[in-house]
GUFI-273438 format. One record per residue: residue number from 1; residue in three letters; x, y, z of N, C-alpha, C in turn. Coordinates in nm, 4 decimals. Each point is the difference from the previous one (the first is absolute). Layout:
N
NUM|ALA|X|Y|Z|X|Y|Z|X|Y|Z
...
This chain:
130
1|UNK|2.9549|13.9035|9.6967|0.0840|0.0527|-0.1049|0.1049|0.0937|0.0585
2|UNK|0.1136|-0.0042|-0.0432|0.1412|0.0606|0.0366|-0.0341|0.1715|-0.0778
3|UNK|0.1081|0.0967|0.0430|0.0077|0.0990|-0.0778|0.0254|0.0131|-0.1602
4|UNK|0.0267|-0.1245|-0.0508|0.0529|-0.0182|-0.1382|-0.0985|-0.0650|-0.0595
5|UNK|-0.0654|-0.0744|0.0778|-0.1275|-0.0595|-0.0731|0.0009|-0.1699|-0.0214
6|UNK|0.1268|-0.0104|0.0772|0.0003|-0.1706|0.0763|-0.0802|-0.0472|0.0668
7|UNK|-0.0300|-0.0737|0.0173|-0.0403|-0.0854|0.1418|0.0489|-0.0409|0.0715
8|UNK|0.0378|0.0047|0.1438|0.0256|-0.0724|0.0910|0.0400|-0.0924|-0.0132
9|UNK|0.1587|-0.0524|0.0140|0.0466|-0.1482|0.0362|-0.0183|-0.0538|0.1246
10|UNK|-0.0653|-0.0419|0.0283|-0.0375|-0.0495|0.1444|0.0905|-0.0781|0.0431
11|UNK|0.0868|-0.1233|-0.0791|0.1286|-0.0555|0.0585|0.1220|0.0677|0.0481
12|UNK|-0.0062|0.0877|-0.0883|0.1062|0.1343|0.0757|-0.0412|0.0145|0.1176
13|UNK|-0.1694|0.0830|0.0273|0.0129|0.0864|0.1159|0.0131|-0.1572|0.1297
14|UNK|-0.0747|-0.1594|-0.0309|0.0361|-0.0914|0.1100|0.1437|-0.0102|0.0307
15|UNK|0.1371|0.0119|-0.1179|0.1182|-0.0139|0.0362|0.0576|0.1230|0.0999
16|UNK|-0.0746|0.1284|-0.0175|0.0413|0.0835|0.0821|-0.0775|-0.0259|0.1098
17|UNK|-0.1349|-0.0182|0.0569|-0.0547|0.0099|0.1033|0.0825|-0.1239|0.0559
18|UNK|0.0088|-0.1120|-0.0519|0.0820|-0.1064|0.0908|0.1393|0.0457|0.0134
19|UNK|0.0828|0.0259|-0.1183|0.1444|0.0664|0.0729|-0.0129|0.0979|0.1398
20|UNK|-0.1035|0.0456|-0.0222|-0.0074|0.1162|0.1766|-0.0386|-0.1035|0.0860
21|UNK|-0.0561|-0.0816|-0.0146|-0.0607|-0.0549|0.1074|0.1263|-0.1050|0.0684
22|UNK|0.0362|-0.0638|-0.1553|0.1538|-0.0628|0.0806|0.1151|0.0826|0.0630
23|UNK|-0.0105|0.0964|-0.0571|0.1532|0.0989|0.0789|-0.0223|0.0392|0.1200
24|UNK|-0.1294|0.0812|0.0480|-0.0487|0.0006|0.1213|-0.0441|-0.0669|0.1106
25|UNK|-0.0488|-0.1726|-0.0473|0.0181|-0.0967|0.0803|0.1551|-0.0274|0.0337
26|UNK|0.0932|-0.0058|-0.1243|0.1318|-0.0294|0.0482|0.0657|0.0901|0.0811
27|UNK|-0.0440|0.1538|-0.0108|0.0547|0.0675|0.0736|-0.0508|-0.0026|0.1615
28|UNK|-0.1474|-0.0553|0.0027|-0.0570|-0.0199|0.1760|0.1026|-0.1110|0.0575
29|UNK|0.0077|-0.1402|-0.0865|0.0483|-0.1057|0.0648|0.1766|0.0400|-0.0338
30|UNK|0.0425|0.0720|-0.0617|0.1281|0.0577|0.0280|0.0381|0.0854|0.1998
31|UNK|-0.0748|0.0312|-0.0500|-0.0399|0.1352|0.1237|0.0027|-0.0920|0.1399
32|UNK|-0.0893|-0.1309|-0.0159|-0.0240|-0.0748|0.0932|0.1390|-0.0877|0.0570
33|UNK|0.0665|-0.0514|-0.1241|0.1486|-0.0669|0.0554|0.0870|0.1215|0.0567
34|UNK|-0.0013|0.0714|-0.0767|0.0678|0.1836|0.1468|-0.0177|-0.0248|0.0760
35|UNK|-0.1161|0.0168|0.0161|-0.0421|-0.0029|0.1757|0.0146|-0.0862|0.0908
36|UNK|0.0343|-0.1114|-0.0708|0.0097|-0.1482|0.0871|0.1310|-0.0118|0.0191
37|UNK|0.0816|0.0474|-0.1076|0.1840|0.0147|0.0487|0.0339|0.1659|0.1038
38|UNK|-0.0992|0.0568|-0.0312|0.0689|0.1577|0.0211|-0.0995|0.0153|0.1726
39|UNK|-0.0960|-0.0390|0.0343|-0.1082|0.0036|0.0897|0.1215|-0.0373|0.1272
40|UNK|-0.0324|0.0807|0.1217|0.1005|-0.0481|0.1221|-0.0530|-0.1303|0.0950
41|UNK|-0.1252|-0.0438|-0.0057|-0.0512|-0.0629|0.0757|-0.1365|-0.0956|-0.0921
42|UNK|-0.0185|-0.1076|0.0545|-0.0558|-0.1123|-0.0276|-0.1607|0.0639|-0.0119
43|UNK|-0.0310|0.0909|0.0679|-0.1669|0.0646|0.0020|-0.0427|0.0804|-0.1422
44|UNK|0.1601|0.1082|0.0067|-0.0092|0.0724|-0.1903|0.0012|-0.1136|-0.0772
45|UNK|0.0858|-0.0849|0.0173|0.0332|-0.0875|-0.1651|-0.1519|-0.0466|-0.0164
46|UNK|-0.0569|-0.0555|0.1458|-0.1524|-0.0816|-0.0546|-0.0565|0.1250|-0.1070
47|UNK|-0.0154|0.0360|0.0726|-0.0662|0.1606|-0.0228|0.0268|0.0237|-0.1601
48|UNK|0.1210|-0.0009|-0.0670|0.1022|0.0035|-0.0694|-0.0501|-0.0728|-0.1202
49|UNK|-0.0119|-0.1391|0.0540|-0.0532|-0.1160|-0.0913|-0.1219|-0.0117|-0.0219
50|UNK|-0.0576|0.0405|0.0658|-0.1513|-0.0549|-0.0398|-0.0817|0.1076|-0.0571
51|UNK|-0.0035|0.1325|0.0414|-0.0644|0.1068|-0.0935|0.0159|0.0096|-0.1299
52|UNK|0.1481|0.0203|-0.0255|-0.0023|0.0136|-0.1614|-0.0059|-0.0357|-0.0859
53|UNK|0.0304|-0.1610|0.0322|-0.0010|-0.1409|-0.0571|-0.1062|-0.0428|-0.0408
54|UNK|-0.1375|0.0289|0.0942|-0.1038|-0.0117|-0.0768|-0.0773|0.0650|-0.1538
55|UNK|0.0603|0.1440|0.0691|-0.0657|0.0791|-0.1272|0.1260|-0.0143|-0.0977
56|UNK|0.0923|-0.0186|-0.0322|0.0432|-0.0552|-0.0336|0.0183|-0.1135|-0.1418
57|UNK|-0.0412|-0.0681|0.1078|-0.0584|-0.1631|-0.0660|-0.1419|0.0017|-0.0862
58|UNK|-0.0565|0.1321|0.0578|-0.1383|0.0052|-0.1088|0.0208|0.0827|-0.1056
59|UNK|0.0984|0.0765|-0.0054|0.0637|0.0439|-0.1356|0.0674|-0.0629|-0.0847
60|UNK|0.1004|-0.0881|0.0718|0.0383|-0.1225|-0.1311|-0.0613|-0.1177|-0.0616
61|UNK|-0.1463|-0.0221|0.1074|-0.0829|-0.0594|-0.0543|-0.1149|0.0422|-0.1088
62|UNK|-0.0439|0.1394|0.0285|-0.0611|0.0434|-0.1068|0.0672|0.0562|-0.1254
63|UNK|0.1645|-0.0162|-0.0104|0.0547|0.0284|-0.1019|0.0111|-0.1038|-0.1174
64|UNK|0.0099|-0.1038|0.1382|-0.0245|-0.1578|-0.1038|-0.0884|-0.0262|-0.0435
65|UNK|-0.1354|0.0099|0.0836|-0.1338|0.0173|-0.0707|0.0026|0.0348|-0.1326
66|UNK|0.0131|0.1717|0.0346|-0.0136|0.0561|-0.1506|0.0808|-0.0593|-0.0964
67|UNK|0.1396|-0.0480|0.0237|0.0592|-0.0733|-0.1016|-0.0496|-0.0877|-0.0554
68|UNK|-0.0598|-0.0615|0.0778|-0.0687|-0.1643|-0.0907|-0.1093|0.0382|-0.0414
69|UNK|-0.0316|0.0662|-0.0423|-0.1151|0.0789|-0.0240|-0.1317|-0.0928|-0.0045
70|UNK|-0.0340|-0.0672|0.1282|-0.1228|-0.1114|-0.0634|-0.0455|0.0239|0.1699
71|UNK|-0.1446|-0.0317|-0.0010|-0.0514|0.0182|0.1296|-0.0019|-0.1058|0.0667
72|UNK|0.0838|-0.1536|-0.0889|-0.0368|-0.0553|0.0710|0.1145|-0.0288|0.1670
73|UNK|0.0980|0.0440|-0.0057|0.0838|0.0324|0.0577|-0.0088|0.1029|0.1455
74|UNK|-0.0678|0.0647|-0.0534|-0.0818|0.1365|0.1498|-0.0661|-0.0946|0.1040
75|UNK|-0.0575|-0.1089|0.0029|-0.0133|-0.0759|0.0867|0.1276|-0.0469|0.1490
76|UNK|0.0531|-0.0526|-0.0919|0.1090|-0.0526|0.0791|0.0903|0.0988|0.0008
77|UNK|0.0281|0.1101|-0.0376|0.0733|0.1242|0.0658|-0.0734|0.0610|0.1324
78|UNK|-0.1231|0.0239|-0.0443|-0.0947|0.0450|0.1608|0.0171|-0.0728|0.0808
79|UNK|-0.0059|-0.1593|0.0151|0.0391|-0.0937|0.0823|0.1345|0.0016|0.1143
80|UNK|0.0925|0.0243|-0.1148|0.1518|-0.0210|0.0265|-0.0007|0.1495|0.0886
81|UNK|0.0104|0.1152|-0.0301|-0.0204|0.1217|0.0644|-0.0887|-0.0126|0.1516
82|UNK|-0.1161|-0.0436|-0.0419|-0.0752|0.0072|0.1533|0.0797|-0.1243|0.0638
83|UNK|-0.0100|-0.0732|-0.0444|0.1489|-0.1295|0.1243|0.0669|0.0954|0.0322
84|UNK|0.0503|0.0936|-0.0292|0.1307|0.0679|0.0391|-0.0480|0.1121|0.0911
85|UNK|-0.1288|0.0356|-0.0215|-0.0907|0.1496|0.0728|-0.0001|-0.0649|0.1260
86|UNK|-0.0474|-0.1225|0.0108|-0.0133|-0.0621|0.0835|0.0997|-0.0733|0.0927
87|UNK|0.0796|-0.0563|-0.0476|0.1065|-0.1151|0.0677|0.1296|0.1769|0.0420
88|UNK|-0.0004|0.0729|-0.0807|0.1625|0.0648|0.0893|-0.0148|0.0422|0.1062
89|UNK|-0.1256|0.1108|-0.0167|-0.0131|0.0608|0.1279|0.0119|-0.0636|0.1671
90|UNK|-0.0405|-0.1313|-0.0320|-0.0407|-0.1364|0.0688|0.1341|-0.0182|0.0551
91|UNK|0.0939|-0.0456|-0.1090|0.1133|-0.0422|0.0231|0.1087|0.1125|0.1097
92|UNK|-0.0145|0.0681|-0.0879|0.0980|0.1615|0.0374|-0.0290|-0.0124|0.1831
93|UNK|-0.0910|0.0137|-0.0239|-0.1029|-0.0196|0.2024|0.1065|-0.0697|0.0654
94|UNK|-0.0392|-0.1342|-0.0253|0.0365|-0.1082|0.0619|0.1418|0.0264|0.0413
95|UNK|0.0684|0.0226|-0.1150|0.1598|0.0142|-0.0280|0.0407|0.0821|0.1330
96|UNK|-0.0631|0.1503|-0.0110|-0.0066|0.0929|0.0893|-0.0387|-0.0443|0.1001
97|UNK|-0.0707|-0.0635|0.0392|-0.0524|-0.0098|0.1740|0.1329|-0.1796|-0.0108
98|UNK|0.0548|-0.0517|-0.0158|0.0887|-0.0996|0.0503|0.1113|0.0862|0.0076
99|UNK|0.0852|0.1462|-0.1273|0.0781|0.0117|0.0626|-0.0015|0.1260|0.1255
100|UNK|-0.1279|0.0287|0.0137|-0.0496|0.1086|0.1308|0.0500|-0.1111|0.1154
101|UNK|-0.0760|-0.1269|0.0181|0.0325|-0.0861|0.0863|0.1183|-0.0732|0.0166
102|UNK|0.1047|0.0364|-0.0766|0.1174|-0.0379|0.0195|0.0757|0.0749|0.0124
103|UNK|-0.0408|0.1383|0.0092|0.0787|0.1530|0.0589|0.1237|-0.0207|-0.1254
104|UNK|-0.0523|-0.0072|-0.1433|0.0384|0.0384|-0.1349|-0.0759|0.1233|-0.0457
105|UNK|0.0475|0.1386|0.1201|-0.0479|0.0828|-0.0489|0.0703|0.1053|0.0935
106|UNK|-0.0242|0.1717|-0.0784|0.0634|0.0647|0.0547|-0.0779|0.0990|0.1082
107|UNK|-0.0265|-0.0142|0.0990|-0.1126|0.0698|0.1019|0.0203|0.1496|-0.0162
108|UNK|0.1341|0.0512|-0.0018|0.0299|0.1501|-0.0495|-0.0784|0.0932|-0.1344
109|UNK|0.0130|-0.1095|-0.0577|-0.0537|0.0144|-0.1459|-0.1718|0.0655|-0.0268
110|UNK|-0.0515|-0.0830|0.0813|-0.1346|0.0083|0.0656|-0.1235|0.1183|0.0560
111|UNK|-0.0825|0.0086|-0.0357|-0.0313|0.2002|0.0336|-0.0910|-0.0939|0.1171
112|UNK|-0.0739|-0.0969|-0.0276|-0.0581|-0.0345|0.1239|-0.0115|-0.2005|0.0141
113|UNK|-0.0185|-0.0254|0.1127|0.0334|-0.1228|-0.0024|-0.1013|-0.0719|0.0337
114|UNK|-0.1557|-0.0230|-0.0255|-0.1033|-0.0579|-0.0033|0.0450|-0.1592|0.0809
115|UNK|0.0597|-0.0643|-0.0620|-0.0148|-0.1374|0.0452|0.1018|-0.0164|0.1348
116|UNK|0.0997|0.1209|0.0014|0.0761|-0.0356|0.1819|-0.1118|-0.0116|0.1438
117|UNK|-0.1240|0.0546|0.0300|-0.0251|-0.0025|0.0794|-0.0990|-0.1536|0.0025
118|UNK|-0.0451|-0.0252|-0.1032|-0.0774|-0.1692|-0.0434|0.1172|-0.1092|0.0499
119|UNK|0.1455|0.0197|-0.0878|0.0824|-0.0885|0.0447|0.0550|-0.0252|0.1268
120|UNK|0.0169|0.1309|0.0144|0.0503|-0.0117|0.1829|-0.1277|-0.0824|0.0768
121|UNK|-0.1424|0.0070|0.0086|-0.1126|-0.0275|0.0420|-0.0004|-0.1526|-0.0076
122|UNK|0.0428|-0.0231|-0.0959|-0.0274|-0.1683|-0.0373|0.1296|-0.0273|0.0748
123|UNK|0.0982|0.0357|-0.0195|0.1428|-0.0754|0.0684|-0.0113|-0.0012|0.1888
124|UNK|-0.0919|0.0927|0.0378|0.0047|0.0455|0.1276|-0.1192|-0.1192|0.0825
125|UNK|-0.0846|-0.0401|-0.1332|-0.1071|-0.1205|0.0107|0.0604|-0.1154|-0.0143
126|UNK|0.1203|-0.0587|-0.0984|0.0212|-0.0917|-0.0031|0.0782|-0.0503|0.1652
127|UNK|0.1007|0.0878|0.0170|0.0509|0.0386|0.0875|-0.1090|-0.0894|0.1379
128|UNK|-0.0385|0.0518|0.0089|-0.1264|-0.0667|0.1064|-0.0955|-0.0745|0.0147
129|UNK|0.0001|-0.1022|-0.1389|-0.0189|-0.0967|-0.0003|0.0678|-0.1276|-0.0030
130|UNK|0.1658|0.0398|-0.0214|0.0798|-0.0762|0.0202|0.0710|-0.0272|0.1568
């Protein structure tokens, strides 16, 4: 019961809990295309793309949820989300270590450089087997 002696519209308070949930997903995956135009180097943008995008994506999915208001739908939103928990981070990697290996990156930029002394190692091996 309200201060007046209403009851609770509960479709109200789902249109507001999903309006937050969509503005703040739009504002992560907003945040995320920034970073991918505004980022100086190929390591931020991954970086860029794949963090915010996720959480993100689970805010405009649970906004839709609540919109359709039926459970049967929460299935295949959890689905679609974990594909994505799963497959970016994955991707982002990959992306990052081909353009590490194609010196699509800025070494300055860098506070420490983990994979220069591996790469040099392997090139110094191939090197001597050829």
């Amino acid at each position: 019961m309200t201060a007046d002696g209403n009851s609770i519209d509960w479709n109200s308070v789902v249109d507001i809990l999903s309006g937050v949930a969509l503005t703040f997903g739009a504002l992560l995956s907003l945040g995320a295309a920034v970073g991918m135009v505004r980022f100086p180097d190929l390591m931020s943008r991954m970086h860029a793309a794949s963090k915010p995008q996720v959480l993100g994506l689970l805010l405009v999915l649970v906004a839709l949820g609540l919109q359709m208001r039926s459970w049967v739908v929460w299935p295949v939103l959890l689905l679609a989300w974990l594909f994505q928990l799963l497959t970016v981070p994955i991707s982002a990697h990959m992306v990052s270590r081909a353009g590490y290996r194609t010196k699509h990156r800025h070494p300055e930029l860098l506070t420490e450089d983990d994979l220069a002394a591996v790469v040099s190692q392997a090139a110094e091996e191939r090197k001597t087997q050829d």
